[in-house]
C-alpha positions as CSV (number, residue, x, y, z in Angstrom):
1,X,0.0,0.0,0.0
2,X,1.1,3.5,-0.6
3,X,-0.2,6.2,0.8
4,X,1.0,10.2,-0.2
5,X,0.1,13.8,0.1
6,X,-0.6,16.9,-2.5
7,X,-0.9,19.9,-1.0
8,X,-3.3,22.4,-3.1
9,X,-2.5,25.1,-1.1
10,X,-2.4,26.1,2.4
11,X,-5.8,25.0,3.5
12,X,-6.5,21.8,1.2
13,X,-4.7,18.9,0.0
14,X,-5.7,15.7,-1.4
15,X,-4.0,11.8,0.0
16,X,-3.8,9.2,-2.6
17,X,-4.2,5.9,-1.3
18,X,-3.0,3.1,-3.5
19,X,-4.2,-0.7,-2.9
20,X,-2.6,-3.9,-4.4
21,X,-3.8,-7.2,-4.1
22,X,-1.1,-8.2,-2.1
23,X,-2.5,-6.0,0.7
24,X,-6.1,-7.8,1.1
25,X,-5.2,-11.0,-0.8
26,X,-4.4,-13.0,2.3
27,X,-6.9,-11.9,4.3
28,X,-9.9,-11.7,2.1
29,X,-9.1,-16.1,1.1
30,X,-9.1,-16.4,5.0
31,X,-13.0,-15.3,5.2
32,X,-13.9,-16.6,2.2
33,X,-12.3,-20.3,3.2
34,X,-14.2,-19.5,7.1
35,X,-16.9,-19.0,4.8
36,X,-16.6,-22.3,3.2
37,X,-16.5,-24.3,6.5
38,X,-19.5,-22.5,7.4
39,X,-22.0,-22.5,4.2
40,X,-24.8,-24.8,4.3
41,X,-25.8,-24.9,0.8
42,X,-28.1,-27.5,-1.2
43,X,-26.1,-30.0,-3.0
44,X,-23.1,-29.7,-0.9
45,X,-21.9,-31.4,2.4
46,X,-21.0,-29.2,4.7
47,X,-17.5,-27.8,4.5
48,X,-17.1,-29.2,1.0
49,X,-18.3,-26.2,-1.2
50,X,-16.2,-25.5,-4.0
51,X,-14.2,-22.2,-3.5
52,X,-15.3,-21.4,-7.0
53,X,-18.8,-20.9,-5.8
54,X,-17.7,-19.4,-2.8
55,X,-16.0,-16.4,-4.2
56,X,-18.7,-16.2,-7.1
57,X,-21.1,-15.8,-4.0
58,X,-19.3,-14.2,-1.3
59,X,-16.1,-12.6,-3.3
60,X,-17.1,-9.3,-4.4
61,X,-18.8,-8.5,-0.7
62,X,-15.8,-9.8,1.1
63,X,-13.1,-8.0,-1.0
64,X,-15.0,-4.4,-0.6
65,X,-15.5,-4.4,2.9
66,X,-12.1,-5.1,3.8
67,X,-10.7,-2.9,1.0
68,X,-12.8,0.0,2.8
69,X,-11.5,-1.7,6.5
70,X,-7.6,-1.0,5.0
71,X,-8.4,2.7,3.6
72,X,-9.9,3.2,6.7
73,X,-6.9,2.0,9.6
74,X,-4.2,3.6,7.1
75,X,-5.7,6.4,6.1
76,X,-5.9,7.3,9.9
77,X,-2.8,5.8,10.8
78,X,-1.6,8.1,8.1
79,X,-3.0,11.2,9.1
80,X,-1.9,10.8,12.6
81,X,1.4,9.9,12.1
82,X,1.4,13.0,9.9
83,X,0.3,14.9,12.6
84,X,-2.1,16.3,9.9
85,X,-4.4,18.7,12.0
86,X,-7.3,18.4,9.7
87,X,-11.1,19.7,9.9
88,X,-13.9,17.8,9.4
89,X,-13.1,14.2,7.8
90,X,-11.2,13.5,4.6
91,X,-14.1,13.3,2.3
92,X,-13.8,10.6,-0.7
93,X,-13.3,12.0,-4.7
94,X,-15.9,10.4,-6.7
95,X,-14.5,8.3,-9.3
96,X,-16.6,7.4,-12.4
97,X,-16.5,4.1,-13.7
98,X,-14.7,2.7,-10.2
99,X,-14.0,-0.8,-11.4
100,X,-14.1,-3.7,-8.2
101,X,-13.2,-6.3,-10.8
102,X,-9.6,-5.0,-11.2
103,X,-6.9,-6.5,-9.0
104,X,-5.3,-2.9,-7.6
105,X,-7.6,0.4,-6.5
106,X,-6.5,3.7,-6.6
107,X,-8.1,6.8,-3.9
108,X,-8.1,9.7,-3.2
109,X,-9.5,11.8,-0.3
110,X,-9.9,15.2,-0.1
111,X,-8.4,17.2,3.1
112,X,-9.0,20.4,4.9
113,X,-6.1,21.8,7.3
114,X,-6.5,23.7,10.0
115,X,-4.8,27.2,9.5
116,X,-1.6,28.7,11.1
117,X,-2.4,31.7,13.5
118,X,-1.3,33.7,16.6
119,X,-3.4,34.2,19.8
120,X,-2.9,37.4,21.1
121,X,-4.5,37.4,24.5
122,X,-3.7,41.1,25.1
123,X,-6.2,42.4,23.0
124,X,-5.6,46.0,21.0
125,X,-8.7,47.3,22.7
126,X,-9.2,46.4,26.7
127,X,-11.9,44.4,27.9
128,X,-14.3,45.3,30.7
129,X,-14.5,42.9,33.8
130,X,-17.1,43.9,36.4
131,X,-17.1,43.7,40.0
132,X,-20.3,44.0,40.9
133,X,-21.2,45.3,44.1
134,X,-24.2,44.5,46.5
135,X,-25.0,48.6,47.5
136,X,-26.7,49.4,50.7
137,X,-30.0,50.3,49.0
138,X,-30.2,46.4,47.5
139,X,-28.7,45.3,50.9
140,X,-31.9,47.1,52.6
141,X,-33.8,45.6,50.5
142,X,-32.6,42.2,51.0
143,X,-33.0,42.6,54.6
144,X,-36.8,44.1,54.0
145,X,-37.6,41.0,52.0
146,X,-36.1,37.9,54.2
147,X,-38.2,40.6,56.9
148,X,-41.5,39.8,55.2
149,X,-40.9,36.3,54.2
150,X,-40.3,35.5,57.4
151,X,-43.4,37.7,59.1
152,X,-46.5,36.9,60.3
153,X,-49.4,37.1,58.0
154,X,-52.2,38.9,59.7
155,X,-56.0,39.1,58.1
156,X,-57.2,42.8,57.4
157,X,-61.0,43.8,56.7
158,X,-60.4,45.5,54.1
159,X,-58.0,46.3,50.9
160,X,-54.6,48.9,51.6
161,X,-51.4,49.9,49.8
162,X,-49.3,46.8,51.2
163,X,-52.0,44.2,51.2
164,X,-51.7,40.8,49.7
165,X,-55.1,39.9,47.9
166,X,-56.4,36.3,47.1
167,X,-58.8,36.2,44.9
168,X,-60.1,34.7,41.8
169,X,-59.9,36.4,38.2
170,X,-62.6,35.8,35.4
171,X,-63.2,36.0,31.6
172,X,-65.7,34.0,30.0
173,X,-65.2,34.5,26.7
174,X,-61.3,34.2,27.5
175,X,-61.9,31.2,30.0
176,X,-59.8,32.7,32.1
177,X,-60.8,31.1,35.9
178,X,-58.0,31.3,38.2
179,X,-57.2,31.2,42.0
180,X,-54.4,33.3,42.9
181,X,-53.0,36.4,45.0
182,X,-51.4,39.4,44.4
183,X,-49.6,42.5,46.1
184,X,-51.1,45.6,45.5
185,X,-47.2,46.8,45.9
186,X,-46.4,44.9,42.4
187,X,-49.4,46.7,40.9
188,X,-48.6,49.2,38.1
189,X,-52.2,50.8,37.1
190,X,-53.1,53.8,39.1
191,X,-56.8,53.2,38.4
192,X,-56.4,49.5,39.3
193,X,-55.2,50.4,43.1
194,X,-58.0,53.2,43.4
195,X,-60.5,50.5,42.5
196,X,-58.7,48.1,44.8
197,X,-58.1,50.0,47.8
198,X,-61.1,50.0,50.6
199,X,-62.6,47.0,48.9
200,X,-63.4,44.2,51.6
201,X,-63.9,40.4,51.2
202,X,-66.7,39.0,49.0
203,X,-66.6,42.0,46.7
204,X,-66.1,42.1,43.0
205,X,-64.0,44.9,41.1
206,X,-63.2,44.9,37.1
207,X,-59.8,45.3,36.1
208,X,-57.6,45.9,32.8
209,X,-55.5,43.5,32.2
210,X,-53.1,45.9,30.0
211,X,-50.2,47.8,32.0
212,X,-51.7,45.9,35.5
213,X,-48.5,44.9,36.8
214,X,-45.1,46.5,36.7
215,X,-43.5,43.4,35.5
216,X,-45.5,41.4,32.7
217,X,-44.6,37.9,33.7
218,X,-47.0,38.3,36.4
219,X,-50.0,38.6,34.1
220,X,-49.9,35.2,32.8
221,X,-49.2,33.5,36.2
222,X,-52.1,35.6,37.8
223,X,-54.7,34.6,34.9
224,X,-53.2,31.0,34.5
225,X,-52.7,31.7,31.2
226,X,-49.3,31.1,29.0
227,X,-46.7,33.9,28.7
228,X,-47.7,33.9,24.6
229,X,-51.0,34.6,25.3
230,X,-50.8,37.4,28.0
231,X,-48.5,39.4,25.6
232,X,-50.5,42.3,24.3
233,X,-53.2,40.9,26.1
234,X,-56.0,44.0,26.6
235,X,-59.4,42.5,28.2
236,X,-61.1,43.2,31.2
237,X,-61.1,40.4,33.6
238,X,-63.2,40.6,37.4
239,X,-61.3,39.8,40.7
240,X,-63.6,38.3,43.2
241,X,-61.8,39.2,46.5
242,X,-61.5,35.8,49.1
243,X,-59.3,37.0,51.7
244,X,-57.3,40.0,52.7
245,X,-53.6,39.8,54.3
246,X,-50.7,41.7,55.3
247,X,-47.3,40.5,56.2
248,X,-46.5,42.1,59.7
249,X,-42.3,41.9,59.3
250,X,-40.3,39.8,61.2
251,X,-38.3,41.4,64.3
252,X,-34.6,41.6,63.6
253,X,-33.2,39.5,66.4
254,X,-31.2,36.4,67.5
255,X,-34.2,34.1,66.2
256,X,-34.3,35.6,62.9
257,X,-30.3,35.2,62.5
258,X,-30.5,31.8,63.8
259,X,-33.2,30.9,60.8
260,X,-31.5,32.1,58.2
261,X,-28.2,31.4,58.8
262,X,-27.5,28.7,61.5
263,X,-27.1,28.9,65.0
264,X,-25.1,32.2,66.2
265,X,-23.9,32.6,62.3
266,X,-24.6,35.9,62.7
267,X,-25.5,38.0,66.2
268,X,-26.6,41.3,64.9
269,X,-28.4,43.3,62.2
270,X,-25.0,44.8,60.7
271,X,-23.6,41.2,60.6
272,X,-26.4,39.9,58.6
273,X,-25.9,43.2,56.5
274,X,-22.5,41.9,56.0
275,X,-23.4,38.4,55.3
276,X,-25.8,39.4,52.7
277,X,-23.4,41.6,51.2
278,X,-20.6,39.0,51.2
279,X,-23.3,35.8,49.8
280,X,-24.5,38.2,46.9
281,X,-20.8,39.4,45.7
282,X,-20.0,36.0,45.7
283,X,-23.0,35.1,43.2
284,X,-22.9,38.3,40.6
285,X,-19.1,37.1,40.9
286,X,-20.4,34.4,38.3
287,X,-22.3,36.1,36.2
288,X,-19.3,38.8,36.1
289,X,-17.2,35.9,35.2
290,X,-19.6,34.9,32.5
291,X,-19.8,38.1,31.2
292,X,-16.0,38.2,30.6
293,X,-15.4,35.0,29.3
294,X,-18.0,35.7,26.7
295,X,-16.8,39.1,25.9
296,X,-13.1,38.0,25.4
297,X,-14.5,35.0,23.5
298,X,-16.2,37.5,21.2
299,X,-13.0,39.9,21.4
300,X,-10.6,36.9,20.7
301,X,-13.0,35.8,17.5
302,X,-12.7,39.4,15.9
303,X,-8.8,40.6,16.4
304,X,-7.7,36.4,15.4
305,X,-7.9,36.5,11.8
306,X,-7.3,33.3,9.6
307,X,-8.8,31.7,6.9
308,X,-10.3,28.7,7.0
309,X,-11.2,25.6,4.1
310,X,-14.6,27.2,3.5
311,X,-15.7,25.0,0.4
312,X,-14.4,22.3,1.7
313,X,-16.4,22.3,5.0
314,X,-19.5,23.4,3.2
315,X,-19.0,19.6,1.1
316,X,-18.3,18.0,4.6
317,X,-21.5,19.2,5.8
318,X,-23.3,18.5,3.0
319,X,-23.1,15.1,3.6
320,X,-22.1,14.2,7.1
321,X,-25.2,14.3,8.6
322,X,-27.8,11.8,8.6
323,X,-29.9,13.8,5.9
324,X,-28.0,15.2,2.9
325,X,-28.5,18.8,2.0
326,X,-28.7,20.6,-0.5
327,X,-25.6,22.9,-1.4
328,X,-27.8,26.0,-0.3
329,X,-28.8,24.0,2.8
330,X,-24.7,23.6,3.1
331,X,-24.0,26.8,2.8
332,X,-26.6,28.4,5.4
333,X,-25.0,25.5,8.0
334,X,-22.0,26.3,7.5
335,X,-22.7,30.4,8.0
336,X,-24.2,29.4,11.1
337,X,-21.2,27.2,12.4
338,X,-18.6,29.2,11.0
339,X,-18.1,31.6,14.1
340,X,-18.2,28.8,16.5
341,X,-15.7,26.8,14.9
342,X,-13.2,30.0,14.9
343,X,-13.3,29.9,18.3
344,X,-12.9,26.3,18.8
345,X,-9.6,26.5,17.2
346,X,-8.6,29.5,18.8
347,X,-9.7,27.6,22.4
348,X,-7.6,24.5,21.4
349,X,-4.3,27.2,20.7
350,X,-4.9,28.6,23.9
351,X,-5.2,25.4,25.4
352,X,-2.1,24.3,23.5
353,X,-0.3,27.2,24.4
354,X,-0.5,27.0,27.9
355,X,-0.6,23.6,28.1
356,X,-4.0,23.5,29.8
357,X,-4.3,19.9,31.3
358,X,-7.8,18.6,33.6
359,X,-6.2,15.6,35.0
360,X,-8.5,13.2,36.7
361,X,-7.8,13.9,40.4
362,X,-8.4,17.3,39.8
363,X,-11.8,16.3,38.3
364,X,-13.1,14.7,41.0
365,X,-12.5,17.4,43.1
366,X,-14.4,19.7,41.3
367,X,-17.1,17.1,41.1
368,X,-17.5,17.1,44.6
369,X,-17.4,21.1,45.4
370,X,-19.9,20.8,42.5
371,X,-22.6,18.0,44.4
372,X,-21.8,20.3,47.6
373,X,-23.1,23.1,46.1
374,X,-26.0,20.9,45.0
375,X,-26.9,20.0,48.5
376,X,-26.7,23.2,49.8
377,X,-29.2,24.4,47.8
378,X,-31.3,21.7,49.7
379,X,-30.1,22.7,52.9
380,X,-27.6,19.8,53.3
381,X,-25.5,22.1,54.7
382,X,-22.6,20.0,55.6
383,X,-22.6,16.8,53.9
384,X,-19.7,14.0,55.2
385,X,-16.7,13.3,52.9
386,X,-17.3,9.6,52.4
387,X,-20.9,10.4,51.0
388,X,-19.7,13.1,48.7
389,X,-17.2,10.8,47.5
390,X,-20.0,8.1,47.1
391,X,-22.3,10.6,44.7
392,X,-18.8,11.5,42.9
393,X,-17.8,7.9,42.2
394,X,-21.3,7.7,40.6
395,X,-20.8,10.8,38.5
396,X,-17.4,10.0,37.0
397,X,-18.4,7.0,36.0
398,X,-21.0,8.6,33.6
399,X,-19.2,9.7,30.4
400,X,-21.6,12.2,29.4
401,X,-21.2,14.0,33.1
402,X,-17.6,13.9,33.4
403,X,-17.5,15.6,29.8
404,X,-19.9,18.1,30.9
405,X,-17.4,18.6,34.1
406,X,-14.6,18.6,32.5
407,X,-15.9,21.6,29.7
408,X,-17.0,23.6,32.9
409,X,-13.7,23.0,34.5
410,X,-11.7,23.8,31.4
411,X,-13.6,27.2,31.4
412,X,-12.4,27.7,34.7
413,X,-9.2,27.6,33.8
414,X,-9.5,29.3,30.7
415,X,-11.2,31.9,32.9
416,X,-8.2,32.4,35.3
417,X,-5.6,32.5,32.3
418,X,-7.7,35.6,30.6
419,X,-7.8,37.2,34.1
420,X,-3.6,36.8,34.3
421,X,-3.0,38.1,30.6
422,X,-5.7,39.3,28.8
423,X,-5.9,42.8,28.2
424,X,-8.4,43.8,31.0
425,X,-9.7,47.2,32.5
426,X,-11.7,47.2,35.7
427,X,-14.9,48.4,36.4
428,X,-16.8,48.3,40.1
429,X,-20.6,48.6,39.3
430,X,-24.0,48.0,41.7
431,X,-25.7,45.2,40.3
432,X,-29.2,47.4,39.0
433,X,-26.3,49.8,37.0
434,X,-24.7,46.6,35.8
435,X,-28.2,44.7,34.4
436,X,-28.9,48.2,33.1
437,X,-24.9,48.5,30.9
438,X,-24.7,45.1,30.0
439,X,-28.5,44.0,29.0
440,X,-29.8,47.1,28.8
């Protein structure tokens, strides 16, 4: 067998693969004489069927599935020992006329090479990285909230400004017919709290269900209605009113503390200030984090420039799905992917580069920080090694969960590279200005 290279240009080259019979000869009259012992056919003792009839039967199937088994295993012996860093997968010229009668085959596969570029991690133009800050006025308002959750709720007689209403809303026509309660604080229509306000159990008021509430997901969970529907949605609906509740606030004390953060956590209303202030940094530090990987992902995408096999892919597309598509089909796929793959091969150069590793031990680690995190959400506050090494045996031995771990892992560390060399400015922001900057 010989096997060689053309290179077309940078970006594409073609292998030729040439196949004697010497190379499947042996190994094709071993199956076909396994055959032979095997076949059971009329007229014939078993074992005793002349080879003639064998390879008349059997011959042609035989000799093109292990000609395809050799192109295969040397073709990627080839490219690996090569160290061909190719895209895709070599993709097969058609050849008219291909001949399986003749004794020797010719091949050729078509290529496309990843391109030679440079990373720059310090970017021409900086990139912003956030620390977001938990400000006194969202600290106050932290404390107010745990304050109410935690209240008592006390029954009023009749409707006011901070009253929680249960009630049931109506539309015929709508069938709208739904249980449900609302604060008059989360209200947005002026002529909706006037109506409201005064109004006592077992009374009926009609409302407009356009501008009611000051954020719109509440419409659709008030009228048990999907979110597509309550879009745009501008009906009048009745509230029948059931009951009538305020939240008296919960006292600021030892009890309190003890409630929300374990036993003597916290002794005082300035250390729970604290505490909040410390446990909410420590969440918008993810979504700053997030926010910078995908800005210097984006960054990193525009300032890398290199070309890459761009007909070639759009052929490997074409057909390496289950469906083939059309060359238009191809070509919108390929549009779509095109910006993804950049950055896949500027992630691998980084990787490279730096020599990135997630070795296993390191893995499993992060496995178990990750099911700790898990169970504190559940208010397994303090799990015992020997269980969390338990759940993160069963993990790692899932392939599709330790990939998933080892891509968020491998972000990690991407993540702490950028924040050593990229080109980064600083910006300190309270979280309201920094929903406001970055999502507008």
């Amino acid at each position: 067998m010989n096997i060689s290279k053309e290179q077309i240009d940078s970006l594409n080259a073609v292998v030729k693969v040439a196949i004697t019979k010497e190379d499947y000869e042996e190994k094709v009259n071993d199956i076909l004489k396994n055959y032979r012992k095997q076949a059971n056919i009329p007229g014939f003792r078993k074992g005793q069927v002349p080879m003639g009839l064998i390879k008349k039967q059997y011959g042609k199937a035989v000799l093109v599935d292990e000609v395809n088994k050799l192109l295969q295993d040397n073709l990627n012996k080839y490219l690996t020992e090569e160290k061909l860093d190719v895209l895709g997968n070599p993709l097969p010229k058609p050849q008219e006329n291909f001949d399986w009668d003749k004794e020797n085959f010719d091949f050729e596969f078509e290529l496309g090479l990843a391109p030679e570029f440079e990373v720059k991690l310090n970017t021409k133009k900086p990139i912003t990285h956030y620390k977001i800050v938990a400000d006194k006025k969202m600290v106050n308002e932290q404390v107010e909230r745990l304050q109410k959750q935690y209240g008592k709720i006390v029954s009023k007689p009749e409707v006011t400004k901070t009253a929680e209403v249960n009630g049931t809303f109506k539309n015929e026509t709508e069938e709208i017919d739904h249980k449900t309660t609302i604060e008059l604080s989360k209200i947005k229509a002026k002529k909706a709290i006037d109506t409201l306000l005064g109004k006592k159990v077992g009374e009926t008021v009609t409302l407009k269900t356009k501008g009611l509430f000051k954020e719109d997901y509440l419409l659709s969970s008030s009228l048990g209605i999907p979110q597509e529907k309550a879009e745009n949605l501008n009906i009048e609906v009745t509230l029948t009113i059931e009951e009538i509740n305020e939240r008296e606030p919960a006292e600021l004390n030892q009890e309190l503390f003890d409630k929300l953060f374990g036993e003597d956590t916290v002794k005082s209303e300035a250390e729970m200030k604290e505490k909040i202030k410390t446990d909410s940094e420590k969440q918008f530090e993810q979504q700053s984090d997030q926010k910078l990987l995908n800005d210097i992902t984006e960054k990193l995408i525009e300032e890398t420039k290199f070309d890459l096999p761009s007909e070639f892919l759009k052929k490997w597309i074409q057909v390496s799905g289950e469906k083939e598509l059309t060359e238009v089909e191809a070509s919108e796929e390929y549009e779509k992917s095109e910006k993804g793959l950049r950055y896949q091969l500027i992630e691998g150069k980084v990787i490279k580069e730096n020599d990135l590793q997630v070795q296993f031990d390191e893995l499993k680690e992060f496995a178990k920080g990750f099911i700790k995190s898990q169970m504190a959400q559940y208010g397994h506050m303090d799990p015992k090694e020997e269980e969390l090494e338990n759940i993160a045996a069963r993990v790692m031995g899932n392939q599709d969960e330790v990939k998933r771990l080892s891509e968020q892992l491998m972000s990690q560390k991407l993540l702490t590279l950028y924040k050593e060399k990229a080109n980064l400015k600083n910006k300190e922001i309270s979280y309201e200005n920094f929903v406001k900057e970055v999502y507008g």
